[in-house]
Backbone bond lengths (Angstrom), bond angles and torsions (degrees), N, CA, C in turn:
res aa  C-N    CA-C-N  psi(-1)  N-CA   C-N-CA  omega(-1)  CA-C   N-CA-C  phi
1 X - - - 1.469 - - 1.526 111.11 -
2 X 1.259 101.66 -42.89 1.708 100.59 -173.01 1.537 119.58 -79.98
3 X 1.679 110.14 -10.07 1.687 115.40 160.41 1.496 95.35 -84.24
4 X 0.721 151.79 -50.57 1.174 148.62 168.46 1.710 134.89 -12.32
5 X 1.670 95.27 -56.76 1.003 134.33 -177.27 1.814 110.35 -88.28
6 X 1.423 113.78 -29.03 1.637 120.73 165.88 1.536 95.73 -87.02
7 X 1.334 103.69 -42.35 2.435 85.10 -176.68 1.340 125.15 -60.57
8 X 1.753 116.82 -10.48 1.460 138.27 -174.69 1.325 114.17 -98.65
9 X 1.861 111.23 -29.41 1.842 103.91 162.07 1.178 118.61 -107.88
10 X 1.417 113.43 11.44 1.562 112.92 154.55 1.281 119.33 -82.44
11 X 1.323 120.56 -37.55 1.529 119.35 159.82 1.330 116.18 -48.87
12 X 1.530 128.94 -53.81 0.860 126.00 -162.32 1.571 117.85 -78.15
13 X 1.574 113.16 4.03 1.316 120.01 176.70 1.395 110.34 -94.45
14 X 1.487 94.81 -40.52 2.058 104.09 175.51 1.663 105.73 -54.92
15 X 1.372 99.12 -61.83 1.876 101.52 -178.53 1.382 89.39 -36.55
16 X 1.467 143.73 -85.91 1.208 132.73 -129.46 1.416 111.55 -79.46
17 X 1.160 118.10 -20.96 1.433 110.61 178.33 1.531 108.57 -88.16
18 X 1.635 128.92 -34.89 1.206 120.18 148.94 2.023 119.74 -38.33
19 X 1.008 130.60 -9.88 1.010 118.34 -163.49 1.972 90.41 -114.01
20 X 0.704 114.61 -38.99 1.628 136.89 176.56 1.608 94.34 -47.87
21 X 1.343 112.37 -67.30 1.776 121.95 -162.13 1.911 86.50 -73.66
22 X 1.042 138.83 -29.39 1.283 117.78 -168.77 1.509 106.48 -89.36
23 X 1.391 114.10 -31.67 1.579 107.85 166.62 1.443 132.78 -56.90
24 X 1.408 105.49 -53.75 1.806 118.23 147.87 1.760 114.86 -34.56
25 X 1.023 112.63 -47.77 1.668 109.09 -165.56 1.544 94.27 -91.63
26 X 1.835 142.22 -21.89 1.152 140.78 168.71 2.197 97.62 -63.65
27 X 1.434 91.24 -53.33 1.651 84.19 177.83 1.011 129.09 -56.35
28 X 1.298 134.54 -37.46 1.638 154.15 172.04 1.205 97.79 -57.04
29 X 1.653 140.90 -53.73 0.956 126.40 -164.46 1.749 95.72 -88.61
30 X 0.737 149.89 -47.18 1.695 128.30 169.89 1.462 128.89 -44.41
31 X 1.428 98.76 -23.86 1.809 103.30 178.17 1.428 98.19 -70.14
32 X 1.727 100.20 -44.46 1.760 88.63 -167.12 1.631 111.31 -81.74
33 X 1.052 125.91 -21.59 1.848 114.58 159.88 1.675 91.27 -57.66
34 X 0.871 138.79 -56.20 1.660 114.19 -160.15 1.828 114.52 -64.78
35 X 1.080 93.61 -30.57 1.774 99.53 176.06 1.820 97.91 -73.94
36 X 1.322 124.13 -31.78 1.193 117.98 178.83 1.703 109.69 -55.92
37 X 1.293 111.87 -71.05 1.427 131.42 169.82 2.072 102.71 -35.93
38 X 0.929 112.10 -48.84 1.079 107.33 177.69 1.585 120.60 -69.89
39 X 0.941 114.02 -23.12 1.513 124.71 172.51 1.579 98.25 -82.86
40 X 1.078 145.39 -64.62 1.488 153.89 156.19 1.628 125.06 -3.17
41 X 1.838 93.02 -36.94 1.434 112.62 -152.77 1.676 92.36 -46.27
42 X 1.602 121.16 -76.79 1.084 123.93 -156.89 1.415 117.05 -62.95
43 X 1.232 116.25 21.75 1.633 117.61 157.46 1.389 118.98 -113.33
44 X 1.109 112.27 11.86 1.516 122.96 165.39 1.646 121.91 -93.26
45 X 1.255 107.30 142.94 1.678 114.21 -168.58 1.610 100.32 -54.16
46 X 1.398 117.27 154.22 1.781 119.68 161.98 1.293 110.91 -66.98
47 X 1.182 121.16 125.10 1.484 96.44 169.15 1.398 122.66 -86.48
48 X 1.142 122.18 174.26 1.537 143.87 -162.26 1.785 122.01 -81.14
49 X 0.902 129.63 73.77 1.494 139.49 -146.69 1.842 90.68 -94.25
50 X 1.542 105.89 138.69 1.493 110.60 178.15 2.008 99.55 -111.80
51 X 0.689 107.00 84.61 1.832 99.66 164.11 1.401 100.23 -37.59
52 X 1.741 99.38 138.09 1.109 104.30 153.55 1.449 137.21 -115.01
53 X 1.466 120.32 178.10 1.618 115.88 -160.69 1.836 106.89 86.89
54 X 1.271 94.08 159.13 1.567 99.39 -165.81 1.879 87.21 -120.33
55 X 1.549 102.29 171.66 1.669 106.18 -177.42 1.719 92.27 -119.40
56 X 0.881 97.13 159.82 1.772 119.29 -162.48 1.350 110.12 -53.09
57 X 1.670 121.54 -31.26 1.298 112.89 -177.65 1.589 119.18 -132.79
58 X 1.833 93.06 46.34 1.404 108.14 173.59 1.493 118.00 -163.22
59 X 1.179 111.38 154.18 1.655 88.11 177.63 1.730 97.72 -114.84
60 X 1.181 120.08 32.88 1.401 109.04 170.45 1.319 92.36 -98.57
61 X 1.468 81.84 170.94 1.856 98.64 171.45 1.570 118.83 -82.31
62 X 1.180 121.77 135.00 1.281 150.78 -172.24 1.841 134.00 -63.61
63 X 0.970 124.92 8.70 1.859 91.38 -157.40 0.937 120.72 -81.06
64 X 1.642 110.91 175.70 1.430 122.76 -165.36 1.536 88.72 -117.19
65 X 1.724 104.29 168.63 1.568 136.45 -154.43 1.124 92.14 -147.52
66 X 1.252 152.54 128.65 1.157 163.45 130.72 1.223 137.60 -91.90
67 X 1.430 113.78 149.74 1.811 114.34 -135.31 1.728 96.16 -72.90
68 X 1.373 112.27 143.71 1.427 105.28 -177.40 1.655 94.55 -95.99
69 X 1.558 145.72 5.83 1.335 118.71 138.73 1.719 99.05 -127.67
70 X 1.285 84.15 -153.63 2.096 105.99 169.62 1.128 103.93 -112.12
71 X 1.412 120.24 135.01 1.472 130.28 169.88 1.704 123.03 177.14
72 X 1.162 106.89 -168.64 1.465 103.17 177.38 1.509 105.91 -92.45
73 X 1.282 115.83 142.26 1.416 107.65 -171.73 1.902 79.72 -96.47
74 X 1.446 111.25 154.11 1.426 120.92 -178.46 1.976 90.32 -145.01
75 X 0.695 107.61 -9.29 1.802 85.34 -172.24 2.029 89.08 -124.09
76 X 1.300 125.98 135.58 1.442 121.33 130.64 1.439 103.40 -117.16
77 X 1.161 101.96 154.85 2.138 119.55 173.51 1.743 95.84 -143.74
78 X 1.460 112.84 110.15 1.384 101.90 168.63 1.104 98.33 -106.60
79 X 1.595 139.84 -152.53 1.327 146.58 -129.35 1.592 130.87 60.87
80 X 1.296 120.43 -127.93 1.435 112.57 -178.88 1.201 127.42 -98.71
81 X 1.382 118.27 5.91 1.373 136.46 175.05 1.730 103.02 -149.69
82 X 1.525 92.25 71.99 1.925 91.74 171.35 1.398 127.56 -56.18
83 X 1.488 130.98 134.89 1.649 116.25 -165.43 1.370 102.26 -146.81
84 X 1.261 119.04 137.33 1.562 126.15 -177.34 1.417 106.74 -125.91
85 X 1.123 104.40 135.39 1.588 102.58 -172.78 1.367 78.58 -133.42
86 X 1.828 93.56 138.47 1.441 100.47 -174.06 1.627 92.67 -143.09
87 X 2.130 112.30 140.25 1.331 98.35 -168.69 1.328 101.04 -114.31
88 X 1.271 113.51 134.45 1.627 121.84 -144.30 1.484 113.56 -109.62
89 X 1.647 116.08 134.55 1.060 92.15 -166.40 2.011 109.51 -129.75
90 X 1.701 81.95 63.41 1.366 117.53 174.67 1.492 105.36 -142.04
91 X 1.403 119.17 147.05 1.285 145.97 171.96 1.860 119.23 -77.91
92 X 1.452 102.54 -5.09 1.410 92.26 164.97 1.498 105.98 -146.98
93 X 1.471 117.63 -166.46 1.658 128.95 -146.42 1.548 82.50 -161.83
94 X 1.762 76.15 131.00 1.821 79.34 160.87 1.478 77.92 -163.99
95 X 2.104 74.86 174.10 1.649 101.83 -161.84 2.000 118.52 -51.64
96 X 1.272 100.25 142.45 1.552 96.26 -168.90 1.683 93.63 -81.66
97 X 1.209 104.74 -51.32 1.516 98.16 -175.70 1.900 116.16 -127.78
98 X 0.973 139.88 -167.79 1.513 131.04 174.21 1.474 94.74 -92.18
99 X 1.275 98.85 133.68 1.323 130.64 168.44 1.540 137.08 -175.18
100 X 1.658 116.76 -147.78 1.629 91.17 179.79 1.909 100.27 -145.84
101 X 1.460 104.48 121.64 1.409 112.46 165.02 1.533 113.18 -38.72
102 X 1.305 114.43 89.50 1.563 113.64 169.47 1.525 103.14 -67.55
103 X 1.013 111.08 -67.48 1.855 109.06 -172.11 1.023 110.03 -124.45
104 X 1.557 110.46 138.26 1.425 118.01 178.85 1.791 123.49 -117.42
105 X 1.202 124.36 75.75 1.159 128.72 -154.10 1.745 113.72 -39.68
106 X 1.246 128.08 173.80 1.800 147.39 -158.87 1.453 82.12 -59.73
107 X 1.483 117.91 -70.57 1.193 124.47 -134.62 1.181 118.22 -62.68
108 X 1.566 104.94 -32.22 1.676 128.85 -178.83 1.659 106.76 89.16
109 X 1.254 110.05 36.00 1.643 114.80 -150.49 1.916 95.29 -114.03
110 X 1.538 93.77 -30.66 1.790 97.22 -152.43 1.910 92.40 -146.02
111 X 1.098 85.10 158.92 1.693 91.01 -179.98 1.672 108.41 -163.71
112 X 1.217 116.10 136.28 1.164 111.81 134.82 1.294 155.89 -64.72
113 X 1.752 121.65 136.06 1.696 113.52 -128.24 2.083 76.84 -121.59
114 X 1.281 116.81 163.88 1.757 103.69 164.18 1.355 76.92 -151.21
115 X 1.591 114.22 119.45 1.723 113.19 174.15 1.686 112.60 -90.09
116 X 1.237 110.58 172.21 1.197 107.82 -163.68 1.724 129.79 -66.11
117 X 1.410 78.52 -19.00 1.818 111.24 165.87 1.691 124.57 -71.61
118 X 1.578 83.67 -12.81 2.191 86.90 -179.71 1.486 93.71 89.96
119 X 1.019 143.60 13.49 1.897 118.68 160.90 1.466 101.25 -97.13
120 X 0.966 107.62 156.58 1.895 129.11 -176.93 1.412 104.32 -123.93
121 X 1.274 98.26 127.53 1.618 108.76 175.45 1.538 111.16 -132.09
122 X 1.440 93.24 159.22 1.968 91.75 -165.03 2.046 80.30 -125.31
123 X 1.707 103.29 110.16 1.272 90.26 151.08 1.432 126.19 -135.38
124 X 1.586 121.23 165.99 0.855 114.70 -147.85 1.811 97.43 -140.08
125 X 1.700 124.53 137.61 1.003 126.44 -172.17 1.811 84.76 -110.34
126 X 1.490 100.82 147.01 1.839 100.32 170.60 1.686 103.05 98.71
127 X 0.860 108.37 153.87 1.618 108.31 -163.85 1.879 89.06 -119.44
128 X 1.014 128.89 -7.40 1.162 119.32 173.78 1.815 123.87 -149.26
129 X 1.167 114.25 159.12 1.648 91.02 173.63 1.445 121.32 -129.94
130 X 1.446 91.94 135.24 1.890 116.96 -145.21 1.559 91.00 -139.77
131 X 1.461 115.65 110.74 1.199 117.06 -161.35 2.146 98.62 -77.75
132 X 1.573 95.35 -33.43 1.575 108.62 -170.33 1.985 79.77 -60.05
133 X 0.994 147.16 -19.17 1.591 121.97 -151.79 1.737 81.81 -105.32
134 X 1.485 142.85 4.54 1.129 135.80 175.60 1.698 120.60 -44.31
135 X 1.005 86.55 -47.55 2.282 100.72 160.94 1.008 106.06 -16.73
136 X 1.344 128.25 -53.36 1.492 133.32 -138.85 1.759 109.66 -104.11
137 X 1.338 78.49 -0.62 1.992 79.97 178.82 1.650 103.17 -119.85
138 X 1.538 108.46 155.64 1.625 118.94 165.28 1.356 88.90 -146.48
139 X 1.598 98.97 121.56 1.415 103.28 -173.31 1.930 86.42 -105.58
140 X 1.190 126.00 144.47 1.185 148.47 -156.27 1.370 114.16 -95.46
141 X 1.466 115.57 -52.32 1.581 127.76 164.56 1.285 148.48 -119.53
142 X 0.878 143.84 110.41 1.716 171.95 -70.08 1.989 93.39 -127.92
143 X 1.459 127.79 153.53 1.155 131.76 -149.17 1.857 80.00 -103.44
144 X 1.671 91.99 127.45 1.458 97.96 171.13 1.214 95.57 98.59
145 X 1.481 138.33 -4.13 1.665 126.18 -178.82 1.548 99.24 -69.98
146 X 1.467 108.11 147.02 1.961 123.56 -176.92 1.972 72.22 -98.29
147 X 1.751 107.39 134.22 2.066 103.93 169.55 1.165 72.56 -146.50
148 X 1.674 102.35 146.93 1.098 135.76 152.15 1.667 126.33 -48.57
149 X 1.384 147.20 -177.62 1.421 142.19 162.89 1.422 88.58 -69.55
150 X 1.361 118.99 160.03 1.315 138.79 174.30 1.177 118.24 63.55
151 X 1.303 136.44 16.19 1.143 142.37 -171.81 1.338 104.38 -76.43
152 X 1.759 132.15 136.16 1.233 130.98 163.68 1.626 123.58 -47.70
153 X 1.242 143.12 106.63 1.378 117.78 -165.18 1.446 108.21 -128.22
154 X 1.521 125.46 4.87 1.360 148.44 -170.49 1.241 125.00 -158.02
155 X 1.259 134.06 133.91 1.292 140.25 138.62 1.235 149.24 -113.85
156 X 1.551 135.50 90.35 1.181 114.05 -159.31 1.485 118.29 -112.39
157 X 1.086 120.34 -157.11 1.476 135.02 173.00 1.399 122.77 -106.86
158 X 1.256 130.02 85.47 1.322 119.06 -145.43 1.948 91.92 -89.62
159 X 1.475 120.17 -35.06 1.294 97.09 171.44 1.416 141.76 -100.71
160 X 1.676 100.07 20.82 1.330 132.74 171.62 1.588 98.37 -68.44
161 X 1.569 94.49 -54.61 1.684 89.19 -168.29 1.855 120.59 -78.63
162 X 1.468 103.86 -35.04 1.380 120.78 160.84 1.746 120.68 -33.22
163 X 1.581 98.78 -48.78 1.552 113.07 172.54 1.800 112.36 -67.70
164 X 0.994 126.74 -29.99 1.383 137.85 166.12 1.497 115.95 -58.30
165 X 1.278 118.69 -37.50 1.383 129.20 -179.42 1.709 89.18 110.08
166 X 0.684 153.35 76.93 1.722 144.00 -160.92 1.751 103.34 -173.31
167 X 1.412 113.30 116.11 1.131 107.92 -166.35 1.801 104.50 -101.23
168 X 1.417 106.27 152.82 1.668 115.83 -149.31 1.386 99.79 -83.89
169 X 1.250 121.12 -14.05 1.666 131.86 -174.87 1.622 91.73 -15.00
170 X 1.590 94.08 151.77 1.705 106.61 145.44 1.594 106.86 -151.20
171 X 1.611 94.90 136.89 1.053 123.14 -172.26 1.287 119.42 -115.65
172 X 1.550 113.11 132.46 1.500 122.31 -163.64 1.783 83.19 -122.47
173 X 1.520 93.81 134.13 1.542 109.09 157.19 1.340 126.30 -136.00
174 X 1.571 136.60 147.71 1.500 133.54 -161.49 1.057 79.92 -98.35
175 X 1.379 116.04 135.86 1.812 133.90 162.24 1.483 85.93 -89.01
176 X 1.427 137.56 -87.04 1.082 131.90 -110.54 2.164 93.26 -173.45
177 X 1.472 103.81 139.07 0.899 100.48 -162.91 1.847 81.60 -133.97
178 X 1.472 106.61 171.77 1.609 150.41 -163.04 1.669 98.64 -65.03
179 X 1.080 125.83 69.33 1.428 124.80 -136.40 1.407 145.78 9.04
180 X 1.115 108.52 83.79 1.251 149.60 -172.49 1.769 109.42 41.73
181 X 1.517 108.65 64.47 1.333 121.31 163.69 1.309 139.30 -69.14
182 X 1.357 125.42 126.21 1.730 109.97 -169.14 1.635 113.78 -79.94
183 X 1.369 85.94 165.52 2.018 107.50 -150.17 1.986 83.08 -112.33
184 X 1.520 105.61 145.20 1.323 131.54 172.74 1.083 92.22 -109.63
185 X 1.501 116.71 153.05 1.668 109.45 139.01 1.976 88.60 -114.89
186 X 0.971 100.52 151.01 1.620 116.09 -173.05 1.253 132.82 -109.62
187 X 2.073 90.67 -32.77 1.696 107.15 -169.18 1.764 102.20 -79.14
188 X 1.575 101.98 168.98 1.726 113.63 174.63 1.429 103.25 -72.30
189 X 1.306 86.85 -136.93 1.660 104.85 -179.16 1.670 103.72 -98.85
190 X 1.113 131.33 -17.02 1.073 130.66 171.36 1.843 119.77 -119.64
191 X 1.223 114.43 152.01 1.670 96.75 -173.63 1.720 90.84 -152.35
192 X 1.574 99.75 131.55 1.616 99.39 155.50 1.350 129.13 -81.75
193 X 1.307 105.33 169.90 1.466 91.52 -172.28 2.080 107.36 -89.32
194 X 1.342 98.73 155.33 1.312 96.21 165.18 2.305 83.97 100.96
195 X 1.638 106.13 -31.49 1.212 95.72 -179.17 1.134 113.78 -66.22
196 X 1.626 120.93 171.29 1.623 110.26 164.39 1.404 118.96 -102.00
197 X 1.455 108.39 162.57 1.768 129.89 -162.71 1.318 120.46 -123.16
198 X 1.101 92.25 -49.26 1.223 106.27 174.58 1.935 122.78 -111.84
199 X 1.369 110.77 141.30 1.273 93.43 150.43 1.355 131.10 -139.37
200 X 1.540 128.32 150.29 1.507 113.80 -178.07 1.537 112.15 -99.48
201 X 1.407 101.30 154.72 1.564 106.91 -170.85 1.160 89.71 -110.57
202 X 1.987 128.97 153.68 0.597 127.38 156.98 1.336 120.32 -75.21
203 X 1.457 128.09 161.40 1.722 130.33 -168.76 1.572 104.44 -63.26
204 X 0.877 128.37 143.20 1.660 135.52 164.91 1.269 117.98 -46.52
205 X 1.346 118.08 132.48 1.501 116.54 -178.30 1.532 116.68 49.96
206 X 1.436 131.74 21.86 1.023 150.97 113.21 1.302 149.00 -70.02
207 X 1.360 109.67 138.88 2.132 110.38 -166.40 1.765 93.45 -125.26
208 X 1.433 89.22 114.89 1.526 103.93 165.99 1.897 121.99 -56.18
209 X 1.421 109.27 110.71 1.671 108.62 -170.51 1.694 107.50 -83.34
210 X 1.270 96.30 119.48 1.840 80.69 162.58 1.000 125.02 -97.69
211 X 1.349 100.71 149.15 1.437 113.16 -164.50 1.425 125.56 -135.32
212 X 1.315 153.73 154.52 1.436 154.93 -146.26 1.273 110.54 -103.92
């Protein structure tokens, strides 16, 4: 009886610690799918964010773009590719709004921006492109990074390039908007950074979908 009685709580110690080591190794393997997914992140689409509240002299939906430096704005071009070139009188660029660096060109000079709203913007620090003037840039974030607004996303040399004959302008242009929504420019003659410049309207008799 009494082997009996030790062969029944030795089992019953194996069962439980067998059940112990398989929960641990079920947990281990979920941490590491989540570090997977997390490594993943920046190949996933932005998704589509609707602000809410309406602006006084529209009932579409609204967002704002904000200036990725401080400077004098010297260029507007509206039409089908609106562009603000603004000459800045700071040494770095950061994100106007959250979104995700689709492409980040050789030079490290210009990138493509996709905000979280679906407009794409192509901007560009340097008034020309001169691969020898590459020195003068440290571009900050990697092609496919998901950044928040304010994110550092440039650094340049504004009298590195000035000394070249090369003017420091940066220029923001709307490629392409959230099906085909119209573009404001908003700011004065001067704009801080982080302020807004632009804004996109959503299309008329259209409702922006969000999406994952």
């Amino acid at each position: 009886m009494l082997l009996t009685v030790m062969w029944m709580m030795t089992a019953l110690v194996v069962g439980f610690m067998a059940g112990r080591i398989s929960m641990y190794g079920m947990w281990q393997s979920e941490e590491g799918d989540g570090q997977d997914e997390g490594e993943a992140e920046t190949d996933r689409p932005v998704r589509i964010w609707r602000r809410k509240g309406r602006y006084p002299d529209t009932d579409r939906t609204v967002w704002a773009v904000g200036s990725p430096v401080s400077g004098e704005i010297v260029v507007r071009e509206e039409g089908e590719r609106p562009t603000v070139v603004i000459y800045p009188d700071t040494d770095r660029l950061y994100a106007p709004v959250s979104g995700k660096i689709s492409r980040l060109y050789p030079m490290g000079n210009s990138f493509c921006f996709i905000t979280e709203f679906g407009t794409e913007l192509y901007i560009q620090a340097g008034g020309v492109e001169d691969d020898m003037l590459a020195r003068y840039y440290r571009p900050r974030v990697i092609r496919n990074e998901v950044v928040e607004k304010g994110k550092l996303l440039l650094e340049f040399d504004r009298n590195g390039l000035e000394a070249e004959g090369v003017s420091a302008e940066v220029s923001i242009c709307v490629e392409s908007t959230f099906y085909g929504g119209e573009v404001r420019v908003t700011a004065g003659e001067y704009v801080k950074v982080g302020e807004e410049f632009l804004q996109i309207l959503e299309p008329s008799g259209q409702t922006a979908v969000t999406t994952v």
